[in-house]
N, C-alpha and C positions, 0 to 999 in steps of 0.2 A: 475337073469340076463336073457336075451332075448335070445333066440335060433334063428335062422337064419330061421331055418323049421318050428316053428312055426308062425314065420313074416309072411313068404311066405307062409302060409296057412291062414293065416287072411288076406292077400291084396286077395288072390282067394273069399273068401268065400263073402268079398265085392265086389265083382266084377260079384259077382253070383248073388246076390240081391239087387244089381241096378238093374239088366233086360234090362242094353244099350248094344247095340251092339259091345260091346269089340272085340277087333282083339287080340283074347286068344292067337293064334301064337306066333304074334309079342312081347305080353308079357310076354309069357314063354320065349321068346329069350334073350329079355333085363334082363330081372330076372339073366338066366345062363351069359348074357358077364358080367352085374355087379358084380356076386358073385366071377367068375376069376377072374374077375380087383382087387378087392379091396382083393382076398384071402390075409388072414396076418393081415392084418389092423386092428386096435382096436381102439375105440373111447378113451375117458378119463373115461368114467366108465367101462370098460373091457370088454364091449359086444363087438361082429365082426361090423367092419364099416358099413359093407352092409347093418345091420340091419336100418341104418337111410335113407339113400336113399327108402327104402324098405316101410316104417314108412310115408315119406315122399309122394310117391303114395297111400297111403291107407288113408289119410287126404285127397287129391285131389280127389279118386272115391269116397269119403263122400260128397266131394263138387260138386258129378256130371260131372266130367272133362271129354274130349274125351280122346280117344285111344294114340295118339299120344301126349296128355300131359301127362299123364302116365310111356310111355314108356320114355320120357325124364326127369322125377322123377326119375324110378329107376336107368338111367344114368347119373344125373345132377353133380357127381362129378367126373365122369371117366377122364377126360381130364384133371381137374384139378388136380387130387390126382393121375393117374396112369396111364401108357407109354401107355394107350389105346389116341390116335388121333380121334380128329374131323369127317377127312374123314374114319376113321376106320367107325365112327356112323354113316357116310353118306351114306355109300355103303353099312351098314347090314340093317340100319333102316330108310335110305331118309333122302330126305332136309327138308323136313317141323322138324322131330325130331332134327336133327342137328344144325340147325337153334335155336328151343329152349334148346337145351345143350348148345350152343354158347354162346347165347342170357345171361344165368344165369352166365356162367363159365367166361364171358369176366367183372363182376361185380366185382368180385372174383381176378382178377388175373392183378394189377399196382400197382406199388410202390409207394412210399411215403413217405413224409417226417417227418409227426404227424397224428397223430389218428386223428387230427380235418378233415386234408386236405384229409386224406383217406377215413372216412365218407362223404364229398362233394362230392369226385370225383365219391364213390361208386355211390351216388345217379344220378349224373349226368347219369353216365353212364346205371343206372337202368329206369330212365327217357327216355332216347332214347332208352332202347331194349324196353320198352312199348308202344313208338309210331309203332314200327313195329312189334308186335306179343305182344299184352297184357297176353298172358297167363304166358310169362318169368316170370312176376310179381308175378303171381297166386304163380307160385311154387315155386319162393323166399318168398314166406308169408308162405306158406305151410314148406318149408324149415326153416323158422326162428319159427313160432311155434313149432314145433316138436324139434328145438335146444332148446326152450325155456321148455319144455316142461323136458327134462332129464339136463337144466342147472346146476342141485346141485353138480355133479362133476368137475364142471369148479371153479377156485380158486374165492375167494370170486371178486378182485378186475374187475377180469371178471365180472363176474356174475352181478356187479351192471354198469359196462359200456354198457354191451351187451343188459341192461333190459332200461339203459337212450334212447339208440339207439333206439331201439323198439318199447319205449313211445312216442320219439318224432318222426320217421320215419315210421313206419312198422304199427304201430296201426290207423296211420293218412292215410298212403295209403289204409288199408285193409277198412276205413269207409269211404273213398270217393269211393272205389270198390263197398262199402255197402254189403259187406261179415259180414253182423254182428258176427255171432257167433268167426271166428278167429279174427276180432277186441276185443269183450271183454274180449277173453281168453288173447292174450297177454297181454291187458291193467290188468288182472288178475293177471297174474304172475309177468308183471314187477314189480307193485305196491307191491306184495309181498315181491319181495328182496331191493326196493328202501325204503319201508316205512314198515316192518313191525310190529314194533307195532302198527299202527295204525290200519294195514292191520288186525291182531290178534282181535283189541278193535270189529271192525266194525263185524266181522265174529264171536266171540262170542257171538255179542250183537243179531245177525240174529239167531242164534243158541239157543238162551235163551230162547225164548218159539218158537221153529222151528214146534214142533205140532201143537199150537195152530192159530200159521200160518199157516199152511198147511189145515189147517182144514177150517177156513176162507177162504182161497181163493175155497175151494171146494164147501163150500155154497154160495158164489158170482156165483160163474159158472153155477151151478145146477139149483137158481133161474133167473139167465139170461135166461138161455135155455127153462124152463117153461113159462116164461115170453114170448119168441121172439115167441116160437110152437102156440100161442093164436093168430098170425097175419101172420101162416105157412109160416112160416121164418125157415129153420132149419140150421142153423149156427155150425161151426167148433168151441167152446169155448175152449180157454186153459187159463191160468194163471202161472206167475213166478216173483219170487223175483229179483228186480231190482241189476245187476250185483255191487260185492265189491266197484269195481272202482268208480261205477255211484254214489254211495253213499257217497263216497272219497269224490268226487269233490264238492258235496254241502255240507259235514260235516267241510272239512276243509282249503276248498277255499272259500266258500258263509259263513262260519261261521255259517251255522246252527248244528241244535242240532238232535239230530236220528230222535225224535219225530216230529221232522219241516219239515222233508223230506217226501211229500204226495205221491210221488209216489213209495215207497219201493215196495209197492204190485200193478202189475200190472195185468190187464185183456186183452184177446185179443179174436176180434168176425172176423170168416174171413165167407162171402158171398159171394155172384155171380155177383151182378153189382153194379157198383157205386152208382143206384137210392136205393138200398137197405143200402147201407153204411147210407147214410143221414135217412131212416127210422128208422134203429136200433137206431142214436144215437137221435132222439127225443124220442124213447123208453126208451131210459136207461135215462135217461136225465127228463124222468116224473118216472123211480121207483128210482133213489136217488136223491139226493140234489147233483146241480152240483157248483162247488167254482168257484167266480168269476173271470175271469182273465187267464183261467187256459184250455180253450180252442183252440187248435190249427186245423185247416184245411192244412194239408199237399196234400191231391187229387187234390184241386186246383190250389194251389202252392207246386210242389214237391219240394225237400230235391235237393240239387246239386248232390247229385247220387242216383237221379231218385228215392228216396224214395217218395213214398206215402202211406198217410192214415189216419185217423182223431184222433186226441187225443182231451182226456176231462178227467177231475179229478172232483171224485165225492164222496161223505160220506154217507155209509152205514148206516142203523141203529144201529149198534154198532157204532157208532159215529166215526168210521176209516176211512179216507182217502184213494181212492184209483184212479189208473188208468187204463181208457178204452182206447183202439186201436183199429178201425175197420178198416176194409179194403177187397178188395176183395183175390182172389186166386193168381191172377197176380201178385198184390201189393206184396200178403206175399212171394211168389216165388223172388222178388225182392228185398225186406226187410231184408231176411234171406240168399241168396245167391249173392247178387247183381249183378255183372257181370257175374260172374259163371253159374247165370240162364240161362244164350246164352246156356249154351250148358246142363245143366242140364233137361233142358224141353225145349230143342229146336224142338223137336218133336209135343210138343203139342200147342206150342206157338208161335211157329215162325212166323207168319202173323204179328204178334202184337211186336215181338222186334222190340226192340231199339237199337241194339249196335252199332250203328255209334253216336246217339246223346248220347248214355251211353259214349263215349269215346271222347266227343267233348273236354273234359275240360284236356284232359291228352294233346291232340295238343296245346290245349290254353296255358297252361303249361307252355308247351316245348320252343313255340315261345317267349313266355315273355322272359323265361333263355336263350335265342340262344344268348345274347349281354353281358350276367354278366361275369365280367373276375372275381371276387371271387367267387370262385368254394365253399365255402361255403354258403355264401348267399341263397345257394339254397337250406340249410339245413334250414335257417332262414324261408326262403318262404312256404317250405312244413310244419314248427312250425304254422305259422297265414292261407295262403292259404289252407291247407286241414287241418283243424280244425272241430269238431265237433260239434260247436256254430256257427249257423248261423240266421243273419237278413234278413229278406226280403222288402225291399223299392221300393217303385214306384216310374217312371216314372211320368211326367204328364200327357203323353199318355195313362199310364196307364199297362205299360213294367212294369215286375218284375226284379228286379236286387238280388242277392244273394252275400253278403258279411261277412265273419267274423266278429265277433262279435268285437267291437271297431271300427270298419272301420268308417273313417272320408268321409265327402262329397267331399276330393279331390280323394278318393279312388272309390266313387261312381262315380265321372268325367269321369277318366281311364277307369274303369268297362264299360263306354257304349262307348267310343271311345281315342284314342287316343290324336286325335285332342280336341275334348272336356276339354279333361283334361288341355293340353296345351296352350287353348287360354282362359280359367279361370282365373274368376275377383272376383267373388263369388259366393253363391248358397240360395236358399232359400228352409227352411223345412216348410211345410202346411201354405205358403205361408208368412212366417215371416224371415228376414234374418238371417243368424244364421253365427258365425266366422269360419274360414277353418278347425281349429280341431274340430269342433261339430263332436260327435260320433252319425251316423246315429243307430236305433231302427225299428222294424218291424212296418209295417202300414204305413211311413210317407211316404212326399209325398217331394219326393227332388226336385227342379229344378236348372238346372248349368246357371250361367249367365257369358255369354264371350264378349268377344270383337273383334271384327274386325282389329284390329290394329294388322301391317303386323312384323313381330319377331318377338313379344308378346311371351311369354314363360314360363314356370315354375319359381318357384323362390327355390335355392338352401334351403331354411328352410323346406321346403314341404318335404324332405325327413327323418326330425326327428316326421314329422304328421301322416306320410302314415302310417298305418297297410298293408296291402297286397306287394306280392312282383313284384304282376303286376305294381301298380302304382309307386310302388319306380322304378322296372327298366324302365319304360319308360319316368320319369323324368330323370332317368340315360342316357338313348338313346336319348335324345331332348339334352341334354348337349354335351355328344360325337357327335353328327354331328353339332348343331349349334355354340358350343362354344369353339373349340376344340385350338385357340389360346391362347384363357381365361384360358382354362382349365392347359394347360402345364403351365403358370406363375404360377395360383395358386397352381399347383402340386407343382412347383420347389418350391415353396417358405412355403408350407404346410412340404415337406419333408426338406427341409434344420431345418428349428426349430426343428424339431420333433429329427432330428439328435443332435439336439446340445444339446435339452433339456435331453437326454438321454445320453450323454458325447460319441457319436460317432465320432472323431474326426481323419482322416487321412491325409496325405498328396493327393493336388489332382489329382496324376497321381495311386495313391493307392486308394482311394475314387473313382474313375471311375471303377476302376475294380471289389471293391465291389458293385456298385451299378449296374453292369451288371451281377452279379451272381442274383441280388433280382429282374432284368428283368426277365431272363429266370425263376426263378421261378414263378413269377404270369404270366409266358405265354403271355410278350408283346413283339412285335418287335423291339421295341429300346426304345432306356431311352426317347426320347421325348411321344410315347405311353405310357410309366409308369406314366411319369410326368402325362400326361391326363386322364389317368385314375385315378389316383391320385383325382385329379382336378375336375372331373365329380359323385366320388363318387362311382366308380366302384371297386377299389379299397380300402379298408379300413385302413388307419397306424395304428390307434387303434389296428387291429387285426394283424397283420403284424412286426410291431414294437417291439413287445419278441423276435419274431424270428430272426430279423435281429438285436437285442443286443447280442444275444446267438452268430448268426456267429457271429456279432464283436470280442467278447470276445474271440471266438475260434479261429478269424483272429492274435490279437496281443500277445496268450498265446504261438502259435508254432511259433512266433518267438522271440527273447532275447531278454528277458527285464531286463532292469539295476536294478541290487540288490540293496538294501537298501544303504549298504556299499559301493557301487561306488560313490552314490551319494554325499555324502559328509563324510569326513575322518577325524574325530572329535574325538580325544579320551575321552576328556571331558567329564561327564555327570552329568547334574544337575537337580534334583529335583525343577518342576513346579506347575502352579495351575491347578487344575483338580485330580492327583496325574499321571501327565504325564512324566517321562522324556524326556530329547531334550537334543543329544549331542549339546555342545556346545554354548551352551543357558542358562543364567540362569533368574528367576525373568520373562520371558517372556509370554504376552497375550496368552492362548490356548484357543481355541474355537472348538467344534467338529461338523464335518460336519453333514450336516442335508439328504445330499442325500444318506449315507449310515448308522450314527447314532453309530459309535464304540462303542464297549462294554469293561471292562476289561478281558482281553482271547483271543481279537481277535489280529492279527497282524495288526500294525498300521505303518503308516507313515506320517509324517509332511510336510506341504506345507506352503511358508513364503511368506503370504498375504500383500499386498500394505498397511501398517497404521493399519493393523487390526490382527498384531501378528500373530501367528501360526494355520492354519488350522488342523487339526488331519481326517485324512482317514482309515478307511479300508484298509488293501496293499492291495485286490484284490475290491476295488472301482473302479467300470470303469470310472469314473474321472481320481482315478489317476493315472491306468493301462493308459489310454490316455495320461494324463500330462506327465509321464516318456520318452515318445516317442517326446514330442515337443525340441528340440534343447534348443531352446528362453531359456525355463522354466527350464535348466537340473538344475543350481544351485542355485536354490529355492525349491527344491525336498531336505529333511532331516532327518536324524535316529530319528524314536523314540521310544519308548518302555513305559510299565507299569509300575509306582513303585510297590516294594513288597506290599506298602502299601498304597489306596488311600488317600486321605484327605479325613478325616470325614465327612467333609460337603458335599463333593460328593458320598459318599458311598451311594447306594440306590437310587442317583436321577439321574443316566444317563439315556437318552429318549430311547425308541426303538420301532419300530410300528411293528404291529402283522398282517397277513391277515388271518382273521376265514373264511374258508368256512364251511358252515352248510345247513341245510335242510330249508327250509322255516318254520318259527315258530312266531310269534306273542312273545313268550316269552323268543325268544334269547336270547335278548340285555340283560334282566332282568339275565337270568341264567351266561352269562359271567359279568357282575356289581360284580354278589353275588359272584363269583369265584373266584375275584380278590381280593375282600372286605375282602373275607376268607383266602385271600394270604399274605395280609397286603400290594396288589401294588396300588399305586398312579395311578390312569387313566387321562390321559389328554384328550385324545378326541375318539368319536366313532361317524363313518361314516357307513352307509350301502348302499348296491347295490342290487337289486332283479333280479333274474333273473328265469322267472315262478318257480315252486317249490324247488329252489336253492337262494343262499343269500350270498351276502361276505362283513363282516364284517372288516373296517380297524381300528385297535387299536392303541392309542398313549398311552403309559405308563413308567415308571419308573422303572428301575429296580438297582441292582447295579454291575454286571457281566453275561458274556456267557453264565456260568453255572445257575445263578440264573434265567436266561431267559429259559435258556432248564428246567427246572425244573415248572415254568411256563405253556409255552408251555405244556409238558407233563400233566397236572392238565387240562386243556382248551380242550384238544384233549379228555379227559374222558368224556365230556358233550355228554349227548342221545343225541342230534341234528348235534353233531358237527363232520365235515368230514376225517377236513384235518386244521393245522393250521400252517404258513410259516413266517416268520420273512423277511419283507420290505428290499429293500437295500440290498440283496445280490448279 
């Protein structure tokens, strides 16, 4: 376990061997307020709190940080976690440190209503402390590795939310930062608790002959260097095994195999100028065979965060595959630290940064999000927007444009204007037309063709085309100012179905009232703004729509609802088809509803349908928790119950649909068929849904009670891939 004294003697010792000008003072001071603030404190692994804050600065003086990010590391949870104040840190250590305590702790510290809309807001609001002080960012990355880093005492279901968050947020901002080394550690560790047995295959299989690797890339280097010394070149050579993750992503997203992956073994030449980059690689380029195809020039076209430097893959005389990166000093100070380099070698570099145009793209951002009223969306955004796969397309002028991988030509529209995008008719690639979802590729050469015609506008489908979250919300924004009467009918009349399809159904002086609680929640000013955003896209009922079934539900459970037995007072009861009872019914049509799908076990109630017999519900079917409440309907609401004993011909065949969530696999569907087959159940139908390395599965099957379903279930939930399995219609 950590000791406090020894933390605090490794952030010194680093602090000593950077050789920056540290304000040693000021963080001997912050060291002693943090260790009073948090005295007492204990993490979930039983070390002293302070130890992580503490942890926390000595990642950042690795990454080169000033003084004053430092001293608000070691105080970044004072505010949050203990009676120490804001202006406490303002008056011992100034506004610029307080500002980034602020800046991290105001991330940290809103309520909410679901983990989904807490992760939105987080980001949002991580998003705007980065346009005023990017370093907030820094030490929240800093902060989340180091969480990630002692995650094993956090409970497992922790553990695999906090590593999803990570993969798709934390890992995506640290590489558009181009901090590489803490992008691939987290992408490291999450992958470890999300996937790992693969995580396990991949790492043994690197480990299998890890000498004979190492040895290799020692002779690549060795002969590089003697090779470059003949043309006095003396170059920085290093070499290393391409990170778990990177491996991940081609073995079991690209479907290749270990052996297919050319670039496991990487080589890296760092020089003095760019003329020397382009020398080395026609050097190395005549002593191996270079694979076609396989050559990229980043110095000419840098990376969206400001990466540069030349790749090429090339086959050694052992007939192995490998990868060169050249670049100068600049480059790799940029490469390896990204942003962080501002102040890591600000001293030696400073003529030559960039951080205003390093920071162009975090405003670009910001302003795309300043109109999205789903504050998730912008979790969406940062998934495709700061992605690590990127194309680069021309202009016909001969402008580079940079977009995620999949980006269609309406995305490359947006990408160079607004207007652009909006007064689009079509586009043509290397001068052939090509249809609106053509997904642009590196090299081409796109051209946007518009019109002059005056309203001319987007067309609402362009929003199921777009990849990026620039172009979706500015087709969203042409919608909210141009169409904003349009948009309220289609709103009103998109949410009324959606209401009904889902058996939302109140009175409407009660329906006004719910539906201004689900105002205030998406943060609009009145139901005709909901309606419009509704309508524009802004809002999504897809994603909205659980949540307002759940209030429903919780609207008409606290109040009285009419029992079984009020409903109709029948002492009679006879045996029907299905093996149903119905007071006072005999020989009568049962049919069971399909929006809930009753099982034998569950509490049931009867509904007496126009010409079509008996409907049979779920008693907590929000049907017909709604239906109990209509007046009209009270006496057609009916007792019913299970016989002791189905009818044989129903025994086993009542329907029930399953929702599997699992991991992404190729060989799911196959593994639940065989599960079932082995069950002895009847499947009716399977639907799937992808969602990047996640998958959900809807199953229609057969069973012939509750129990024999939960028994089920329990069998399905055993499967390696599978997460979480929930029963439809509850």
């Amino acid at each position: 376990m950590l000791q406090t004294a020894d933390v605090i003697s490794e952030l010194k010792k680093l602090i000593i061997k950077s050789e920056k000008p540290y304000d040693l003072d000021a963080v001997d001071r912050a060291i002693t307020a943090a260790c009073k603030a948090h005295e007492g404190q204990r993490r979930s692994s039983g070390e002293a709190y302070v130890c992580h804050p503490l942890k926390v600065a000595c990642i950042l003086v690795e990454l080169g940080m000033d003084s004053e990010t430092i001293e608000a590391a070691i105080l970044h949870d004072v505010v949050e976690d203990t009676p120490m104040e804001l202006a406490d840190v303002q008056k011992h250590f100034g506004a610029e440190v307080a500002t980034l305590v602020d800046g991290v702790t105001k991330i940290e510290k809103i309520p909410f209503s679901s983990r989904e809309e807490q992760q939105a807001e987080n980001v949002r609001k991580m998003l705007l402390a980065m346009s005023q002080d990017i370093r907030v960012i820094i030490i929240k990355l800093a902060d989340r590795l180091h969480n990630m880093r002692t995650s094993d005492a956090w409970p497992p279901q922790k553990r695999r939310d906090k590593a999803k968050e990570t993969m798709d947020i934390y890992a995506p901002l640290a590489h558009r930062l181009g901090i590489r080394a803490v992008k691939e550690e987290l992408e490291d560790i999450s992958l470890r608790i999300l996937d790992p047995v693969a995580y396990k295959e991949i790492e043994d299989a690197l480990a299998l002959r890890e000498g004979e690797r190492n040895a290799f890339l020692m002779s690549i280097q060795e002969r590089i260097r003697e090779r470059l010394a003949e043309f006095d070149l003396k170059p920085f050579v290093s070499g290393r095994i391409k990170s778990i993750t990177g491996i991940y992503r081609k073995m079991y997203m690209q479907g290749r195999s270990f052996e297919e992956i050319y670039d496991v073994y990487a080589v890296r030449v760092i020089v003095d100028t760019v003329n020397d980059c382009y020398n080395v690689l026609g050097i190395i380029h005549d002593m191996f065979r270079p694979i076609p195809n396989r050559f990229k020039d980043y110095i000419s076209t840098p990376k969206s965060n400001m990466y540069q430097s030349l790749h090429t893959t090339v086959i050694s005389k052992e007939k192995i595959p490998f990868e060169v990166q050249i670049r100068t000093w600049e480059m790799h100070y940029t490469a390896e630290y990204g942003i962080a380099a501002h102040w890591k070698y600000k001293l030696g570099i400073q003529k030559k940064d960039k951080l205003e145009e390093r920071l162009a793209w975090v405003r670009q951002f910001i302003e795309n999000q300043k109109d999205v009223d789903d504050a998730e969306d912008i979790v969406r955004s940062i998934k495709t927007d700061l992605s690590s796969d990127d194309v680069f397309v021309f202009t016909p002028k001969g402008e580079v444009i940079t977009l995620p991988v999949g980006a269609t030509v309406i995305d490359f529209a947006y990408a160079i204007h607004s207007a652009v995008g909006n007064r689009m008719v079509g586009a043509k690639v290397d001068g052939r037309i090509v249809p609106l979802d053509y997904e642009v590729k590196t090299g081409e050469i796109v051209e946007i063709l518009t019109t002059s015609v005056q309203g001319h506008g987007p067309s609402r489908d362009w929003l199921n085309m777009v990849k990026t979250g620039e172009a979706r919300n500015k087709i969203r924004a042409w919608y909210k100012k141009e169409r904003r009467e349009e948009n309220i009918e289609q709103g009103r009349e998109e949410l009324e179905r959606e209401l009904s399809r889902n058996g939302i159904r109140l009175s409407e002086d009660r329906m006004d009232r719910f539906l201004q609680e689900q105002v205030k929640k998406q943060h609009c000013a009145n139901l005709e703004d909901f309606y419009a955003a509704i309508g524009y896209g802004g809002v999504l009922l897809s994603r909205i729509m659980p949540r307002m079934k759940e209030d429903y539900l919780k609207l008409v459970k606290a109040e009285e609802i009419l029992l079984p037995e009020q409903v109709v007072n029948a002492p009679r009861k006879h045996r029907n088809s299905g093996g149903v009872v119905i007071d006072g019914m005999d020989n009568c049509l049962v049919k069971f509803a399909k929006c809930c799908n009753p099982l034998p076990g569950d509490p049931i109630i009867g509904f007496i349908t126009k010409g079509f017999g008996v409907s049979i519900h779920k008693y907590d079917c929000p049907n017909a928790v709604a239906g109990l409440r209509k007046p009209e309907d009270k006496d057609r609401w009916i007792v019913a119950s299970w016989a002791q004993k189905p009818d044989r011909q129903y025994y086993g065949n009542f329907e029930a649909v399953l929702h599997i969530y699992a991991k992404y696999s190729p060989k799911i569907i196959a593994d639940v068929t065989v599960c079932l087959a082995d069950l002895k159940v009847a499947l009716n139908s399977v639907t799937t849904r992808e969602n990047g390395d996640s998958m959900l599965l809807i199953v229609g099957l057969k069973c012939s009670s509750i129990e024999h379903l939960k028994n089920i279930i329990g069998s399905l939930k055993k499967l390696p891939d599978v997460r979480d399995v929930t029963r439809a219609g509850r």
